[in-house]
C-alpha positions, 0 to 999 in steps of 0.5 A: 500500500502506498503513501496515498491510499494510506493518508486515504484509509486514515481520513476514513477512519477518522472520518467515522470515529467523528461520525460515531462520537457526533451520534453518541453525543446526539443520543446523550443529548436526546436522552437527557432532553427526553427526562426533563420533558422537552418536546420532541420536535426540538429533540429531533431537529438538534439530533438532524442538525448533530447527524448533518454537521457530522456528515458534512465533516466526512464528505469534506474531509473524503472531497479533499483527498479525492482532490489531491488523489485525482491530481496525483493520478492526472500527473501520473498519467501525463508522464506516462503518456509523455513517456509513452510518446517518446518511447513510439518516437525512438522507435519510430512506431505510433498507433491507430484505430478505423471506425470501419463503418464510417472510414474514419481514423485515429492517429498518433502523434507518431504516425504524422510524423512517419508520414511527416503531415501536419495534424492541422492541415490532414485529416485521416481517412481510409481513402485519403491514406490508401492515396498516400501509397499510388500502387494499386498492386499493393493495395490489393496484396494487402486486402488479401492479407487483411482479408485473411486476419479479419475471417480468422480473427488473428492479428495480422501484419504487412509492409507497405511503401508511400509518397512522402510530401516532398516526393521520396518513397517512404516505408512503414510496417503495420499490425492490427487486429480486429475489433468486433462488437457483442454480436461478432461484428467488425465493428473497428480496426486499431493497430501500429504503424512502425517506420522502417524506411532506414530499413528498407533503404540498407536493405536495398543498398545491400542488395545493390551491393550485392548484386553488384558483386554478382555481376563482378563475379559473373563477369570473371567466371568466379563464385564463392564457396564456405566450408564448415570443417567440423560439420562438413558442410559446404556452402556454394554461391549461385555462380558457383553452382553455375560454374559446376553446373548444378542446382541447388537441391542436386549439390549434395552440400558436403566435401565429398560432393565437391570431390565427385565433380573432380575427373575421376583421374586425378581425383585422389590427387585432388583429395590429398592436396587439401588433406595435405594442406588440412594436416597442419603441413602448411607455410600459410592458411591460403591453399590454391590449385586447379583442376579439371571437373565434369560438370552436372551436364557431363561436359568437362571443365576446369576450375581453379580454387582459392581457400582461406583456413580459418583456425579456432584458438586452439588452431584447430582448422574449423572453417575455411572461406574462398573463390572459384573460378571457372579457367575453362577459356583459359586452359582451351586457349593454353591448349589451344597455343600448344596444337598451334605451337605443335603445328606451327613445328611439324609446318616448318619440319615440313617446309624444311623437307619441301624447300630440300625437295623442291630445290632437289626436284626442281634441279633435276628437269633443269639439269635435264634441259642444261644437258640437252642444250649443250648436246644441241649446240654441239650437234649444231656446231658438227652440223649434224642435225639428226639428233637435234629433234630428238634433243628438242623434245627431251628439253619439252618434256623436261619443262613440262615436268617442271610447269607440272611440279610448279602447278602442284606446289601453287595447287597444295599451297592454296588448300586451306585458304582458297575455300568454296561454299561448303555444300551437301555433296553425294558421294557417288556424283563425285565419284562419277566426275571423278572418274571421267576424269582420270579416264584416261588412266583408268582405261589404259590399265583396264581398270574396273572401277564400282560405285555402289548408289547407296552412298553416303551424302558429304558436306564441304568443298565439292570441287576439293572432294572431287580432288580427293576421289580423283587422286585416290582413284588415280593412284589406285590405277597407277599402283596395280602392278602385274594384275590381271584383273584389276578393279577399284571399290569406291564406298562406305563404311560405318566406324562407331558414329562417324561415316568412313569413305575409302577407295579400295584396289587389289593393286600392289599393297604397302608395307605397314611401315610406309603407311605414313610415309606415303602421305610425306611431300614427294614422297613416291615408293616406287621412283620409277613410277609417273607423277610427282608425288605430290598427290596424297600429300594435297589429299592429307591437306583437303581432308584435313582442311575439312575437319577430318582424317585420312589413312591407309589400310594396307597387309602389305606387298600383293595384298592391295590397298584400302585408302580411307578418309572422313570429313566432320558432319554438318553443323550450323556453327560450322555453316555459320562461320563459313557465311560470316566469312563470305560476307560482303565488307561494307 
């Protein structure tokens, strides 16, 4: 009990003794009057009189203490109040109530302040607040929200944003709940409104922030990754599961997963490097290697990883934080230079063995030409001029041997660069043109030359492919020795997925351990043989050129020979860099 109900109690009680002691002295009084045979008229109206005075006492004495109780109270209630309104100012939070049937509504202080209006100039409405926040989408999320609470009863909340008076977007987070009446009507809404605008705005800016480091990351191929060592689990960005390329819910979370994208070869190698680094075995906390993965879709990849170790104060390893970065361009271009590299140095061996050949092959029909001239000029000098036609086509046929080996070299020179629109070429038209035009040959040597009609249909060059058919067949008919019957298979076979062309005959055969060779610049196996032995060496190059390969299928000598050749398949990236190329400069 506090001071003042105790002054209270204390004034009651007096306040009574006084009233009780006003009677007895009243009853004596009556008593005495009664004795000596005064009236009973005066009797009564001195013991009224006596009861009055004694209640006029008590309700003055109770009149004043409600006084000083009543301001005591007021007091209290206005620090409580200003309390009150300074606790809803520090936090930013103030408080409402809607009249639902008339719209009509009750704010704080608070409230007109979040909302910075003036309580003199705005009155608040239903339909005058709904006007401070123009997005008719948010209204509607809200109504659904609303909705929800007033039919279960329950205290609902939501954000919503508003136009500040000087134009800025303001933000505010409401509570409510409904006010029903006896009946279970909705009769009115109260609820708190709680200014969170610095909120929304660090919340944006960190989102800002965010993805900003996204797009950085992005643009570098790099995510970031978490590892909690004592719970094993793994953590992974977004761009890290992309780099992997995996989903969230199909990332396992734990170390092992991580390993099982490593490429199954060098995996333990993988594994041994972190535990190594994991042991203690360390100069620093930072660890960095790469490595090549198989990504979720299958295909192969490569990634190079950077770690931060982070020990506890006993210096145990219990967590570690780093990047990884997708180096797949990277390690393609690397490999990209070595192909470049290595056959920028098989190129210049082969120039090496061409400008050797060359000049070799070249001398030859000169010395050829210099040795009948100066037999001509000394026929004419004898005046013997029987031999001189004689000498005069030897000199013609060693010109045209080296205009031949001329137009050869330029020929072999141009594969690769000179390209014609790749097109969709059946093979057995190539070979038929083919064919007409190494007649000549094929006939001198009675050769039987089969095309089936079920072919296969190539994409590429068709003036080169026909080059292909046409040497090939040509060789074959050149090569087939003492042979009865010769005869020359043009076809097809299937080698896995790919479609493999050859061009068979039961010619002379070659030992297995020229099989490469015979594609060598100049390189002819039998010397004595025509030609300049340039042929295969420009068939090697078309093929090639083409995406392909070419070989030689042989048992050896009396055993015939299979040439056998492939060209890549048709893609659209493939007739889309060709387009590009052939693209008239504007």
């Amino acid at each position: 009990m506090n001071r003042r109900s105790r002054w209270l109690s204390l004034a009651g009680v007096a306040s009574v003794m006084m009233l009780i002691l006003v009677n007895l002295l009243a009853g004596n009084y009556v008593a005495a009057q009664v004795q000596r045979g005064e009236h009973a008229a005066v009797i009564a109206l001195t013991v009224g009189a006596v009861v009055a005075l004694g209640l006029g006492l008590t309700l003055m004495v109770f009149n004043d203490r409600l006084r000083v109780l009543v301001a005591r109270r007021t007091k209290d209630l206005r620090e409580s109040e200003s309390r009150l309104r300074e606790a809803q100012q520090m936090a930013h939070l103030g408080h409402w109530l809607l009249d639902v049937k008339t719209g009509d509504v009750e704010w704080s202080e608070e409230v007109y302040r979040i909302f910075q209006l003036d309580p003199e100039e705005f009155t608040p409405h239903i339909d005058l607040i709904m006007a401070l926040s123009p997005w008719p989408e948010d209204h509607q999320r809200d109504k659904e929200l609303i909705q929800r609470a007033v039919e279960s009863r329950e205290q609902g909340s939501y954000e919503q944003r508003f136009l500040r008076p000087d134009g800025s977007t303001g933000y505010y987070f409401s509570t409510f709940q409904g006010v029903y009446d006896d009946d279970g009507r909705l009769v009115a809404m109260r609820g708190t409104v709680q200014d969170i605008t610095e909120r929304k705005r660090a919340e944006e800016a960190l989102k800002e922030s965010s993805d900003r480091l996204r797009l950085a990351l992005q643009a570098v191929s790099m995510g970031t990754w978490e590892w909690d060592l004592v719970g094993n689990r793994v953590i992974w960005s977004p761009e890290t599961l992309d780099i992997f390329g995996v989903a969230a819910d199909e990332f396992g979370g734990t170390y092992e997963a991580y390993l099982g994208f490593a490429a199954p070869e060098i995996r333990e190698e993988v594994d041994r490097e972190v535990q190594e680094f994991l042991s203690g075995n360390r100069e620093s906390t930072v660890i960095q290697y790469e490595h090549e993965i198989v990504r979720g879709d299958g295909k192969a990849g490569w990634i190079e990883v950077r770690g931060t170790l982070f020990p506890d104060k006993q210096g145990r390893p219990v967590r570690m934080t780093g990047i990884c970065t997708d180096i797949t361009a990277r390690k393609c271009a690397e490999q990209e230079r070595e192909d470049l590299i290595a056959e920028l140095e098989a190129k210049n061996a082969e120039l090496e063995r061409f400008t050797y050949t060359v000049s070799h092959d070249l001398k030859s029909p000169l010395i050829t030409i210099q040795g009948y001239v100066g037999m001509l000029r000394q026929d004419l000098a004898d005046g013997d001029s029987g031999p001189v036609e004689d000498d005069l086509a030897r000199i013609s046929n060693a010109a045209d041997k080296m205009a031949q080996l001329l137009d050869e070299l330029l020929e072999l020179s141009r594969i690769g660069r000179v390209v014609h629109p790749p097109e969709d070429v059946p093979l057995e038209e190539l070979a038929r043109e083919a064919l007409e035009l190494v007649g000549g040959q094929v006939q001198a040597n009675k050769v039987q030359v089969e095309i089936p009609p079920d072919l296969p249909v190539l994409f590429g060059d068709r003036d080169r492919l026909r080059e292909v058919l046409q040497n090939l067949i040509d060789n074959a008919a050149k090569y087939m020795g003492d042979q009865p019957r010769p005869r020359v298979e043009i076809g097809s076979r299937r080698d896995g997925n790919q479609t493999t062309c050859y061009v068979r005959d039961n010619g002379i055969g070659i030992e297995p351990r020229y099989h490469q060779k015979v594609f060598g610049l100049f390189d002819q196996l039998d010397q004595k043989a025509a030609g300049s032995g340039i042929g295969l060496a420009l068939v090697k190059r078309i093929v090639e050129v083409h995406g392909g390969r070419i070989w030689v299928e042989s048992e050896g000598a009396g055993h015939g020979s299979t040439f056998c050749f492939t060209v890549a398949a048709r893609s659209a990236s493939t007739q889309d860099r060709h387009t590009e190329s052939h693209m008239p400069a504007h």
